[in-house]
C-alpha positions in Angstrom: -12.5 110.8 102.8 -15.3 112.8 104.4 -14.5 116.8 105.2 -16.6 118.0 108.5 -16.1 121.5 106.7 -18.0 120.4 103.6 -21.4 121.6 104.5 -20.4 125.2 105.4 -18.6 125.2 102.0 -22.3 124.0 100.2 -23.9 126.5 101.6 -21.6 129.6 100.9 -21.3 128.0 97.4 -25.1 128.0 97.5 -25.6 131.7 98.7 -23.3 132.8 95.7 -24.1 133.8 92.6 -20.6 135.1 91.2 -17.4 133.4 92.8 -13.4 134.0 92.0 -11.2 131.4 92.4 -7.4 132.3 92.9 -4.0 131.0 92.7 -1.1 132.1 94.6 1.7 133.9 93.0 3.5 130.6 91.8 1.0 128.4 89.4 1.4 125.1 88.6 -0.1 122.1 87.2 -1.8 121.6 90.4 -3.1 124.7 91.0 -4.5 126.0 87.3 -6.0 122.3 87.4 -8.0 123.0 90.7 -9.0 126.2 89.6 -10.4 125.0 86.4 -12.1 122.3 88.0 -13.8 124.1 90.3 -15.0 126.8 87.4 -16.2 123.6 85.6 -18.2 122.2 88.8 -19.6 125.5 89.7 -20.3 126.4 86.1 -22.8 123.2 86.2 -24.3 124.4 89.6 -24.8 127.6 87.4 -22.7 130.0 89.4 -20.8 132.8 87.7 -17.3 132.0 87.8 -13.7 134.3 88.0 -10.4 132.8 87.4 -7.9 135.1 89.1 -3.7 134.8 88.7 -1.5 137.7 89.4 1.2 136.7 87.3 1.0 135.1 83.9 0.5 131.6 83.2 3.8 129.5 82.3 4.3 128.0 78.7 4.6 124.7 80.4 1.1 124.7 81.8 -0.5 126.0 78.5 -1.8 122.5 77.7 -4.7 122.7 79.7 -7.1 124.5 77.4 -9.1 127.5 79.6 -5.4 128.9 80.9 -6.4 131.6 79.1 -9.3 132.7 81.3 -7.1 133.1 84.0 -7.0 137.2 84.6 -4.6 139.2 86.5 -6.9 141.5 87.2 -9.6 141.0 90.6 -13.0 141.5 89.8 -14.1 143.8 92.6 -18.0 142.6 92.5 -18.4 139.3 93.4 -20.2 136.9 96.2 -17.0 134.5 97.3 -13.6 133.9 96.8 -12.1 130.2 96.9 -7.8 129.8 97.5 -6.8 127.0 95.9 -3.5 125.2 96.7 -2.2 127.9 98.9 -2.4 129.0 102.8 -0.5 131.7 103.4 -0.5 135.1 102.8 3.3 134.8 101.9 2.0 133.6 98.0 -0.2 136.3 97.6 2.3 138.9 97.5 1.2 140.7 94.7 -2.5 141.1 95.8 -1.0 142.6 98.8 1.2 144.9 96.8 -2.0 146.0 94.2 -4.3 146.7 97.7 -6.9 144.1 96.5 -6.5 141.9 99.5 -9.0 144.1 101.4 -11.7 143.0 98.6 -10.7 139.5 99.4 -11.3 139.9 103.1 -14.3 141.7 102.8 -16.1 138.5 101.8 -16.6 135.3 102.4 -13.5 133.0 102.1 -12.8 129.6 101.3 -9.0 127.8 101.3 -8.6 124.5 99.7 -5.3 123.0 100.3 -3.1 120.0 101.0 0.4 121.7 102.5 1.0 121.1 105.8 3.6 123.5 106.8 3.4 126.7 106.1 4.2 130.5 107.7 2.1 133.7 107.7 -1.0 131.2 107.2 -4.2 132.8 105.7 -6.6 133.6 109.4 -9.5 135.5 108.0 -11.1 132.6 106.0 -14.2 131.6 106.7 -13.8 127.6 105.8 -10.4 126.2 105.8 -9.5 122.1 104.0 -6.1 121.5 104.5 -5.8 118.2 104.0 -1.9 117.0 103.8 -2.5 113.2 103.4 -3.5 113.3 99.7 -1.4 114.3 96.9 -3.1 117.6 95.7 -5.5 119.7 95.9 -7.0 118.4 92.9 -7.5 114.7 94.8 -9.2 117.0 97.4 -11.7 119.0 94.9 -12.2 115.6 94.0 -13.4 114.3 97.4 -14.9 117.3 98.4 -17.4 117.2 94.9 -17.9 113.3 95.6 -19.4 114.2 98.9 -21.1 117.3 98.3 -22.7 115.1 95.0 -21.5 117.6 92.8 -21.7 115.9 89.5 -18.1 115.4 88.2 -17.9 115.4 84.3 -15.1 114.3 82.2 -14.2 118.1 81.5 -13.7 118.2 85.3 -12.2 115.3 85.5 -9.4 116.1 82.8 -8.4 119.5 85.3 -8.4 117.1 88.5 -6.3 114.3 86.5 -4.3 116.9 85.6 -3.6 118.6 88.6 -2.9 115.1 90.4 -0.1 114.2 88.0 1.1 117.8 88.1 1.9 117.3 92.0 3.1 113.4 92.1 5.5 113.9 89.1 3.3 111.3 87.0 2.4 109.1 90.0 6.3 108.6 90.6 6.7 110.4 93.9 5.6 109.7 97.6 2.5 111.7 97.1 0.9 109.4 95.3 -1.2 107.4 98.1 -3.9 104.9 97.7 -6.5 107.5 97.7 -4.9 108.8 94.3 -4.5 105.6 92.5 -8.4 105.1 93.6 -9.1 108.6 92.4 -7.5 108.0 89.2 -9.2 104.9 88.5 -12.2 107.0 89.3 -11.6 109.4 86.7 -10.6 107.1 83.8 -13.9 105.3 84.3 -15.3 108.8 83.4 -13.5 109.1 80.1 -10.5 110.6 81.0 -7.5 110.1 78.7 -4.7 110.1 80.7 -2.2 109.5 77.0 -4.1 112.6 75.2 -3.5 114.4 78.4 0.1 113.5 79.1 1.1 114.6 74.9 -0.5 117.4 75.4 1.4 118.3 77.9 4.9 116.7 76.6 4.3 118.9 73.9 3.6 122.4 75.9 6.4 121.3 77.8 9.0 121.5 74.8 12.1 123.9 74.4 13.7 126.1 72.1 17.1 125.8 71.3 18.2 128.6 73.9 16.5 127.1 77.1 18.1 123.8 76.1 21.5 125.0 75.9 20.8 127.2 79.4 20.0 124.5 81.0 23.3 122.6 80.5 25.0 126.0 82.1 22.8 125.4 84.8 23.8 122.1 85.2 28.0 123.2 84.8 27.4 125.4 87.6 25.8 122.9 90.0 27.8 122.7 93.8 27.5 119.3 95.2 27.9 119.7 98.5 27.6 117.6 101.8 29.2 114.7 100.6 27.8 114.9 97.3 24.0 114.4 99.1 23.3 118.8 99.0 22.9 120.3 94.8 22.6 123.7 94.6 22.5 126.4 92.1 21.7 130.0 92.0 19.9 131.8 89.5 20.6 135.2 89.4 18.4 138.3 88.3 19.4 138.6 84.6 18.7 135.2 83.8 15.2 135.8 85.7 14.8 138.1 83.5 15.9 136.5 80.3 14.7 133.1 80.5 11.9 133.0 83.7 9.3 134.2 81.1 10.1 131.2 78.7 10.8 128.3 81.5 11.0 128.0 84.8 15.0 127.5 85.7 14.4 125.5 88.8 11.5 123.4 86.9 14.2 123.0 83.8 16.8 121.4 86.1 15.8 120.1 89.6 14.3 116.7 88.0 18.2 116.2 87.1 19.9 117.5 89.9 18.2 114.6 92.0 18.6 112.1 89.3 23.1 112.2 90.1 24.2 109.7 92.6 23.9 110.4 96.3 21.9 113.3 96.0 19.6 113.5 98.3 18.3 117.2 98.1 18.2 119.4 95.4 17.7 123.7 96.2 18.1 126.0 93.0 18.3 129.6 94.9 16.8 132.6 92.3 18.5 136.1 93.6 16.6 139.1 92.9 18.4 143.1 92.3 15.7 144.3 95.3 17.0 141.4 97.7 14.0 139.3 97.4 15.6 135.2 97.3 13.7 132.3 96.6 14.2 128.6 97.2 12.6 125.8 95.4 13.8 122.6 97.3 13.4 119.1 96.5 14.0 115.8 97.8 14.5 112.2 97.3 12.9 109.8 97.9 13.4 108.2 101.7 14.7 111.8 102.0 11.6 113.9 103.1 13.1 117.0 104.5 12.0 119.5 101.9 9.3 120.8 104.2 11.0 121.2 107.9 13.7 122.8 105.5 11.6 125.3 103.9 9.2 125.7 107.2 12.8 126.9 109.2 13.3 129.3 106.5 10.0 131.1 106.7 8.8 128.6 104.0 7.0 125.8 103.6 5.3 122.7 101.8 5.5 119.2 101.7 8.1 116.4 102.8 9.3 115.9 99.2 8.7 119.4 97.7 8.4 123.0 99.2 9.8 126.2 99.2 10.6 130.0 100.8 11.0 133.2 100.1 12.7 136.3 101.8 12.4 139.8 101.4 14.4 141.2 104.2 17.6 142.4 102.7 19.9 139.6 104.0 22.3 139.1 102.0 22.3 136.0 99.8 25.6 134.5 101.2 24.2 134.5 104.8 20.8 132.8 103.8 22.7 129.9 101.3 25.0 129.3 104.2 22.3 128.8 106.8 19.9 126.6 104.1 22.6 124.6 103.5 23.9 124.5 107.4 20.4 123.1 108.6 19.8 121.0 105.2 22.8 119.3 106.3 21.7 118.8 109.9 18.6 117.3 108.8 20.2 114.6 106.7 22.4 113.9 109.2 19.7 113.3 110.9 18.3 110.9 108.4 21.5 108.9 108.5 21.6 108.4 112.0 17.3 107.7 112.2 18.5 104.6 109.8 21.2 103.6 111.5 19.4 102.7 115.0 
């Protein structure tokens, strides 16, 4: 895979001396992996690099050693900044919020991502890579160093391998094209340990007693719905608050919800006290509606996984019954698509 953006991103790389990297509001194995990558690659082309987060990193993804250097503060003197794993504004809520977007803006820009639908997409960047036919945007990093000659280390490599399995649920999921299994192979040849990397992250991923026994009241107050095909449950503010800074609820359960029989989609709704509501949806596989789902809400992401968010005071009935009306409509669809 050749990008016809890659030269214009060697030469801002070239021209800068100090360069933050940042990730959207919502980290995950994918995105802290691209962004230590990328410090790791440019730290070898001997460029100052800043790891930028506004919220803190999750338990879960505390495994890959450097998490640590991810700041929540924006340095306000540097060359370039470099998205990873995001497009749209709509993730970046909190830089918005803080007033540091206008540092952002004011200097060169360079997105690096692999969703293909999204709303309120990022215009000002100077290079965009959205590439939506590999499985993360650690495969692209990948590609993109391959072509640039960037040397690739093992260090590197370890983020990027990371980041891959992050996204394709340990190579299980439709993500995982040819391209990745190549990639992989790639990366084990440069002493990768995929078995050191996977306990480390079994281990990080580990629960206390209380997150275990929350999770099996999320579970009790799972709605199957659609003929058993819809699972949905809703997460409301004081649990946020109680457990969201220990686990990830949706992370906690989803994997199960599309593990019952018949299930085809899986949305676990979080309901804020200021009206916010997000959506983390997930589908089957042979089910990839996740992303038109998510894109008709004002979302977006990929076929399998992908998300939304809405900050406009509707009230949460309203927005579950129209998610659930057109998530119905769109396996319905599916049904009838196999049928002729």
């Amino acid at each position: 895979m050749e990008y016809p953006e890659a030269n214009q991103v060697k030469e801002l790389v070239e021209a800068a001396q100090h360069v933050v990297v940042l990730q959207a509001d919502n980290p995950d194995a994918d995105s802290l992996g691209s962004a230590l990558a990328l410090e790791q690659l440019l730290g070898e082309l001997g460029k100052e690099v800043s790891l930028y987060c506004a919220v803190d990193m999750p338990s879960y993804l505390r495994y890959l050693g450097g998490w640590d250097r991810v700041q929540k503060d924006l340095p306000t003197s540097f060359d370039i900044a470099i998205i990873v794993d995001a497009s749209t504004l709509s993730l970046f809520e909190r830089l918005s919020e803080s007033g540091n977007l206008g540092w952002i803006k004011s200097r060169p820009l360079i997105v690096l991502d692999h969703h293909a639908l999204v709303q309120n997409g990022i215009d000002f960047s100077a290079v965009t890579i959205c590439d939506d036919t590999i499985s993360s945007t650690g495969e692209l990093i990948f590609q993109l160093a391959q072509q640039l000659g960037w040397q690739v280390d093992s260090a590197a490599g370890q983020y990027i391998m990371a980041a891959i399995l992050g996204d394709t649920q340990g190579l299980s999921n439709a993500l995982a094209k040819i391209s990745t299994y190549e990639t992989m192979v790639q990366l084990l040849k440069l002493g990768v340990d995929r078995s050191n990397l996977e306990e480390l992250r079994r281990q990080a991923s580990k629960m206390p007693v209380e997150i275990f026994k929350y999770k099996s009241r999320l579970m009790e107050r799972t709605e199957f719905l659609h003929d058993g095909q819809i699972a949905t449950v809703l997460v409301p503010q004081n649990e946020i608050n109680d457990f969201s800074p220990i686990y990830n609820p949706a992370a906690l359960v989803q994997f199960d919800m599309l593990q019952v029989d018949s299930v085809k989609l899986s949305i676990v709704f979080k309901q804020y006290d200021n009206g916010r509501i997000t959506a983390a949806i997930r589908a089957n596989y042979n089910s990839p509606v996740a992303g038109q789902l998510a894109e008709k809400m004002g979302g977006g992401g990929h076929e399998y996984a992908s998300g939304f968010k809405l900050t406009n005071g509707k009230p949460f009935n309203e927005v579950k019954s129209e998610c659930l009306s057109y998530a119905s409509e769109l396996i319905d669809n599916l049904t009838h698509e196999s049928q002729t």
